[in-house]
C-alpha positions in Angstrom: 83.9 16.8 50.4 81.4 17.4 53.4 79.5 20.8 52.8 78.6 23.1 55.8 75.1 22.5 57.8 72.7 25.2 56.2 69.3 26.4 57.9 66.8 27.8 55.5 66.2 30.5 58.4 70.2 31.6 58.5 71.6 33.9 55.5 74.4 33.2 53.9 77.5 33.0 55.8 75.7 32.7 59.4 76.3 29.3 60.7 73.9 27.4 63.4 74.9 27.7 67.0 77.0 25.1 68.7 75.1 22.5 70.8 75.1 23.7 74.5 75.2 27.7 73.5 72.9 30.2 73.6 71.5 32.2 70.7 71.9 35.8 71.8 70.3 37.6 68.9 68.0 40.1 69.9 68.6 40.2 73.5 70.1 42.8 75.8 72.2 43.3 78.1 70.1 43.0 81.8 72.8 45.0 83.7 71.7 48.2 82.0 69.3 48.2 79.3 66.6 46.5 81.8 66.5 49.3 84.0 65.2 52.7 84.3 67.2 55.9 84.5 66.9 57.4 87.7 64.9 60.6 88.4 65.8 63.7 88.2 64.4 67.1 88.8 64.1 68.7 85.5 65.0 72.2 86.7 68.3 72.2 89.1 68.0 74.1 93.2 68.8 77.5 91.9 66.4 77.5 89.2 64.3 76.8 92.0 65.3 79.4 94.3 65.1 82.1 91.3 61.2 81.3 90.4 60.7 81.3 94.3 62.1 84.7 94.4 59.8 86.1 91.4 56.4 84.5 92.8 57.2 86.5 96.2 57.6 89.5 94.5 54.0 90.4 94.2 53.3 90.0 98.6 56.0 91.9 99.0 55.6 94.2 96.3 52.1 94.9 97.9 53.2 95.6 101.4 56.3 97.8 100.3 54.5 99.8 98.3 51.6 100.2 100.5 54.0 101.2 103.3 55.5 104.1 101.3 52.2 104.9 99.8 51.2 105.2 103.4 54.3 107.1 105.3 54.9 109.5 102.2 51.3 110.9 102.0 50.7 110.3 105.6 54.1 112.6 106.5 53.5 114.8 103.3 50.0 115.9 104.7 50.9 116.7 108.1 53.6 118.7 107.4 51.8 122.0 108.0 51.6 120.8 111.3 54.5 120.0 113.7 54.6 116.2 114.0 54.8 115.9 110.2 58.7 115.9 109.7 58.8 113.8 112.7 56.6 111.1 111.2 58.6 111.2 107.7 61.3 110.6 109.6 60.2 107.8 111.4 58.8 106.3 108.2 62.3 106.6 106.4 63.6 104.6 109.2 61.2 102.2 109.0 61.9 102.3 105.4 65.6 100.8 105.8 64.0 97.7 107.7 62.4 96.9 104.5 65.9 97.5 102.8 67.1 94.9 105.1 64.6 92.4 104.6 65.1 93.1 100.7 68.3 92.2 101.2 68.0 89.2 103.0 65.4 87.9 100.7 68.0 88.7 97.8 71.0 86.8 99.6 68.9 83.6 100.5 67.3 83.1 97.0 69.5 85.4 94.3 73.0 84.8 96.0 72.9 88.6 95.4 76.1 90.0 98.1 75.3 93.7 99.2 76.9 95.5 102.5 74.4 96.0 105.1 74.3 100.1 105.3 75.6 101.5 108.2 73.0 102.7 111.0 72.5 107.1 110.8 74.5 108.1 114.1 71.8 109.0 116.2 72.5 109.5 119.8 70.0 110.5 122.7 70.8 113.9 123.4 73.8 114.3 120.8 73.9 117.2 118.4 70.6 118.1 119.4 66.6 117.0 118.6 66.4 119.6 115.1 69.7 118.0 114.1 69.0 114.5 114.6 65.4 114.9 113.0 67.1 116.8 110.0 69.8 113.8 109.5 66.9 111.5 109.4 65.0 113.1 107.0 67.9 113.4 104.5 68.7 109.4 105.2 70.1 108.4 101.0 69.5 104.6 102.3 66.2 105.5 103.8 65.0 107.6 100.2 66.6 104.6 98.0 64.7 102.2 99.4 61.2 104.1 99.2 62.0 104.7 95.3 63.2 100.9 95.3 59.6 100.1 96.9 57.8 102.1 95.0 58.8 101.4 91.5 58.6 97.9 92.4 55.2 97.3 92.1 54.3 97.0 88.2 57.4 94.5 88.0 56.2 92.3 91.3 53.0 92.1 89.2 55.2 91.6 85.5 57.5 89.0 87.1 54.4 87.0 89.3 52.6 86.8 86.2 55.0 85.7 83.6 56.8 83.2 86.0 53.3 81.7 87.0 52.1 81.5 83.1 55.6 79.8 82.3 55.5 77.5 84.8 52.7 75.6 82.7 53.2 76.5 79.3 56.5 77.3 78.8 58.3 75.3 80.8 61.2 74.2 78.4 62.4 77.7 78.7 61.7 78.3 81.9 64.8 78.4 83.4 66.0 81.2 80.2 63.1 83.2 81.6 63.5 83.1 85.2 67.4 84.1 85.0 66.5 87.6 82.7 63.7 88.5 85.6 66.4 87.6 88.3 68.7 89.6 86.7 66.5 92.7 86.8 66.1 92.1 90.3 69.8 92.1 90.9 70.6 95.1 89.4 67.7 97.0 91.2 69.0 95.4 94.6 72.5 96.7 93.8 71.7 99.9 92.5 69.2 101.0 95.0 69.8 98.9 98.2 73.5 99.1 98.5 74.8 101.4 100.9 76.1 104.9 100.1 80.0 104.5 99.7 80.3 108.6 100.6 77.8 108.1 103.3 79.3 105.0 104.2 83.1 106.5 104.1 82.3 109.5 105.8 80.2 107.9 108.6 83.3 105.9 108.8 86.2 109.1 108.7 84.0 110.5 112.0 83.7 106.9 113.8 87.5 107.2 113.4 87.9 111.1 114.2 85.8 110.3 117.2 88.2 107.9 118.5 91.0 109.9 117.9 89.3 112.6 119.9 88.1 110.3 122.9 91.7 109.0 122.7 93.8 112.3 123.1 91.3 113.7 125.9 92.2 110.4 127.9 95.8 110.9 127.1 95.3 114.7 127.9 93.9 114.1 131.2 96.3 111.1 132.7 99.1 114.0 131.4 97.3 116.2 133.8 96.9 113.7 136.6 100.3 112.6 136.6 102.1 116.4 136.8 99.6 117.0 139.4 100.5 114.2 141.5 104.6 114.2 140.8 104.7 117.8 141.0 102.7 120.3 142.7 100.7 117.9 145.1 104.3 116.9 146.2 105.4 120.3 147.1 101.8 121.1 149.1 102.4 117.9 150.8 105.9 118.8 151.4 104.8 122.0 152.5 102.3 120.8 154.9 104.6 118.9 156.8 106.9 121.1 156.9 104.7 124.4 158.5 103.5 121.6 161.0 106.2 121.0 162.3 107.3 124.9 162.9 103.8 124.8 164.4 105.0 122.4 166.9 108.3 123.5 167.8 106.5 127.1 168.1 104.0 126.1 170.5 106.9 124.0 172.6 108.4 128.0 172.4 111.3 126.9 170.3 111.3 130.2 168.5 115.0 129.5 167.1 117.0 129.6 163.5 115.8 126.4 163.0 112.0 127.4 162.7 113.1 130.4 160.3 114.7 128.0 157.9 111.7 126.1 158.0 109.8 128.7 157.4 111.6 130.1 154.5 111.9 126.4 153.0 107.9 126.3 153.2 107.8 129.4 151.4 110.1 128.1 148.5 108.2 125.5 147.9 104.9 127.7 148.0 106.8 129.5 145.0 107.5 126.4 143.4 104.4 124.9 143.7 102.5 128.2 142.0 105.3 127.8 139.2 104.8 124.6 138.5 101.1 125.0 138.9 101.2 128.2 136.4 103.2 126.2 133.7 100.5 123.0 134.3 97.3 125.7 133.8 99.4 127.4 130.1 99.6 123.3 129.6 95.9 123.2 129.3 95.3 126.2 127.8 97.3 129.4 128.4 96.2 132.8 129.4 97.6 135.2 126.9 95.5 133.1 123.9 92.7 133.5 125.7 92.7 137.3 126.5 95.3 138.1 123.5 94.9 136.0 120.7 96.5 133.2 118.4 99.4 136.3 117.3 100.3 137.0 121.1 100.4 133.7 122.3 102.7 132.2 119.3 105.3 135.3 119.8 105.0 133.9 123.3 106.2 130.6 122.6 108.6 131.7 119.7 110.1 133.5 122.7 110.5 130.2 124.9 112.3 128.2 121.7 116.6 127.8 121.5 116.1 129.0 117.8 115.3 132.6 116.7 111.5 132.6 115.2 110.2 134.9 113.5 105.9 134.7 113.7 103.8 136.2 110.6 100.3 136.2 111.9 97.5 137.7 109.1 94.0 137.3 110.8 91.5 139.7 110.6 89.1 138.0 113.3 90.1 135.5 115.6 88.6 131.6 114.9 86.9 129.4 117.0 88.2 128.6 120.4 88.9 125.0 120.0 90.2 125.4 116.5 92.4 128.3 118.0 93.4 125.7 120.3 94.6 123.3 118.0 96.8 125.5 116.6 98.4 126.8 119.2 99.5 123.5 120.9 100.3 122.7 116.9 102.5 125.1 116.5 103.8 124.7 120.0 104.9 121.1 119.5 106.2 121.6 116.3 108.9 124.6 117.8 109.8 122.2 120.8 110.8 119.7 117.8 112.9 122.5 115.8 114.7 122.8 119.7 115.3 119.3 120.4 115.8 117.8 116.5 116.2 119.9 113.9 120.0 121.7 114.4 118.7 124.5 113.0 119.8 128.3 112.7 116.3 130.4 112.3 112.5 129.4 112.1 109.9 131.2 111.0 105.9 130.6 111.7 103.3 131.9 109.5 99.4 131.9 110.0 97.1 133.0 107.6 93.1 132.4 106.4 92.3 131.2 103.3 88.4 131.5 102.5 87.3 128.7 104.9 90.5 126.8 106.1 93.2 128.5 108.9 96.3 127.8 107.5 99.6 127.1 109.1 103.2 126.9 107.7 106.1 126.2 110.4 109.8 126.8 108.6 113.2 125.5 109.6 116.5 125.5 108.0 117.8 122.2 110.1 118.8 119.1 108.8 115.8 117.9 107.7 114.2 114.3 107.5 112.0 114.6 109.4 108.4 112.1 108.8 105.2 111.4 110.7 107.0 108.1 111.7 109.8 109.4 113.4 108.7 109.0 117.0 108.9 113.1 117.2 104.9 113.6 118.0 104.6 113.7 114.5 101.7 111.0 113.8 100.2 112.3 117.1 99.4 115.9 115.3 98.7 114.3 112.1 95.9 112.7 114.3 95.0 115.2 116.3 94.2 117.3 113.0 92.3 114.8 111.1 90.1 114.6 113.9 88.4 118.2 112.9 89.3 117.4 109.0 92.7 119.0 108.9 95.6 118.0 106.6 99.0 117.8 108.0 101.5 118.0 105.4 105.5 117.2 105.6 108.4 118.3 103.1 111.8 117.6 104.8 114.1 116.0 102.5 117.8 114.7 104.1 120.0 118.0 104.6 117.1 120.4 104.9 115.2 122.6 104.8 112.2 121.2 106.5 107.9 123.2 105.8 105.3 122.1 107.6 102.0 123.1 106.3 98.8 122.0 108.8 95.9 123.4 107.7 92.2 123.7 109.8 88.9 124.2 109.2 88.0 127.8 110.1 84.8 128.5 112.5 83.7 131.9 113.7 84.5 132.8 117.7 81.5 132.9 119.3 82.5 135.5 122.1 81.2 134.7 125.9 79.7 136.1 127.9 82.2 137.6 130.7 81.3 136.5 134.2 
């Protein structure tokens, strides 16, 4: 029996390789253990960014800082003077152009989102020089971002320091460090930076209000334009032609019926032309509110309406004119609807004061449903009240009865002087 070939170097059970093989003990495998692993940074772009961030917080740390340092004592000292308010104000501006670079610098390197604050609305020669200066100096963004610089300067030293230290001897936890410090700076960016959302809102209610305003002048005026030009510049031009040609057939010495009826045809449309003129001028703003009041002038229109009305005026002291205004033409529109829509029986109006607010409740016993959507005017006095911070209030179910409440700010009347 033939025995197996045996090597003293082979253990037991290994056998000698066949002729024409390879012996591949203690070799690898060239496709991958031959070659390197391929760099890599040992801190990933963010990380990056973040220790970026803290090492510039000390420059700019030092120049915030020494710009508040600067415009608060600098304003603070000349205030017993008169340019001193001025100055803070000008510094407090200046102070948001920090914000904004804050901002920026947070958005590049922190991916930190924040709402750029909306600019103060300043407008050359708008609400006047003391009321523009006084806006400025009670700027929230303006004062945030002075506290926001000014506290920032023992952490722009901390977060310099510990960042530059760790980069050397602690960098295995460099990355742990660097994302607490960011996260400091985060919440101080959104905290102090971020725009007012009162501020913000409000700033955004009067943008709106302003519209509105700008909107219903325009309207107001091409409603003006257009009865002017259908209506009484009609009957003058009517007129005009008219007397010309009695002129004519006068001078030719045609003194006959037919120049009489001509004559009397001119002077109808004179009295058409004043009536339609008179009705155009109590469009705009009628007589009897001026001379009488917000009482008179209501009982006036109450008279004009297909429903009886019955008009409940308690006002010690007249309001402003234009918030007298508004009411009127409120009120006004809101009858002309109980004529047209509402089917109703009687009406009432009622006007009262309530500490601050001029309060108005129009009543109808029609059939109700009425909404701001209904293509009555509705929306338009809705608008028309929010403009000066009004509410305009609807309760109309189907079937009736139908109370609208508006309600207005209330500003003392100024009285004129008479001419």
């Amino acid at each position: 029996m033939t025995e197996p070939i045996t090597s003293p170097g082979l253990r037991e059970g290994e056998r000698l390789p066949l002729p024409g093989s390879r012996d591949t003990r203690g070799t690898r495998d060239t496709r991958d253990g031959e070659r390197p692993p391929p760099l890599r940074l040992a801190l990933n772009g963010h990380t990056w960014r973040e220790i970026a961030h803290l090492l510039a917080n000390l420059p700019m740390t030092l120049i915030g800082f020494t710009y508040v340092v600067t415009v608060l004592f600098t304003g603070a000292g000349l205030t017993v003077t008169v340019i001193g308010f001025p100055v803070l104000a000008a510094g407090l501006m200046g102070a948001r152009q920090l914000g904004k670079v804050e901002r920026a610098r947070a958005r590049l390197l922190l991916d930190v989102r924040v709402d750029e604050p909306s600019p103060l609305p300043l407008r050359k020669g708008g609400g006047g020089l003391f009321q523009q200066l006084w806006m400025g100096l009670k700027d929230p963004v303006g004062w945030r971002t002075v506290l926001y610089e000014f506290i920032r300067l023992p952490w722009g030293v901390v977060t310099f320091s510990v960042t530059l230290v760790s980069l050397f001897v602690a960098w295995p936890v460099l990355p742990f460090i660097t994302r607490g410090l960011t996260n400091v700076d985060r919440a101080m960016v959104r905290v102090l930076l971020s725009p007012s959302d009162e501020l913000e809102q409000r700033i955004a209610e009067l943008e709106s209000d302003r519209g509105v305003v700008v909107d219903t002048a325009a309207a107001d005026l091409r409603r003006i334009e257009r009865d002017l030009h259908d209506g009484a510049q009609a009957r003058l031009v009517n007129l005009a032609m008219g007397l010309g040609l009695a002129k004519e057939k006068l001078l030719e010495g045609q003194a006959d019926e037919s120049v009489a009826a001509m004559v009397d045809e001119a002077h109808g449309e004179v009295k058409l032309a004043l009536q339609e003129l008179r009705d155009l001028a109590r469009g705009i703003h009628p007589a009897v509110l001026t001379d009488r009041g917000l009482d008179a002038a209501l009982s006036s229109v109450a008279s004009r309406c297909t429903v009886p009305v019955k008009v409940t005026a308690d006002l010690p002291t007249r309001p402003a004119a234009a918030i007298e205004g508004i009411a009127y033409f409120t009120v006004s529109e809101l009858l002309q609807n109980v004529s047209k829509h509402s089917g109703a029986r009687s009406a009432s109006v009622d006007v009262w004061r309530a500490d601050q607010r001029l309060l108005i409740q129009v009543w109808d016993d029609g059939r109700g449903g009425a909404d701001v959507g209904g293509g009555t005017g509705m929306a338009g006095l809705a608008d028309r009240l929010g403009a000066v911070d009004g509410l305009f209030v609807i309760e109309s179910p189907v079937g009736g009865p139908t109370t609208i409440t508006a309600e207005l700010p209330w500003r003392d009347r100024r009285e004129e002087p008479r001419q």
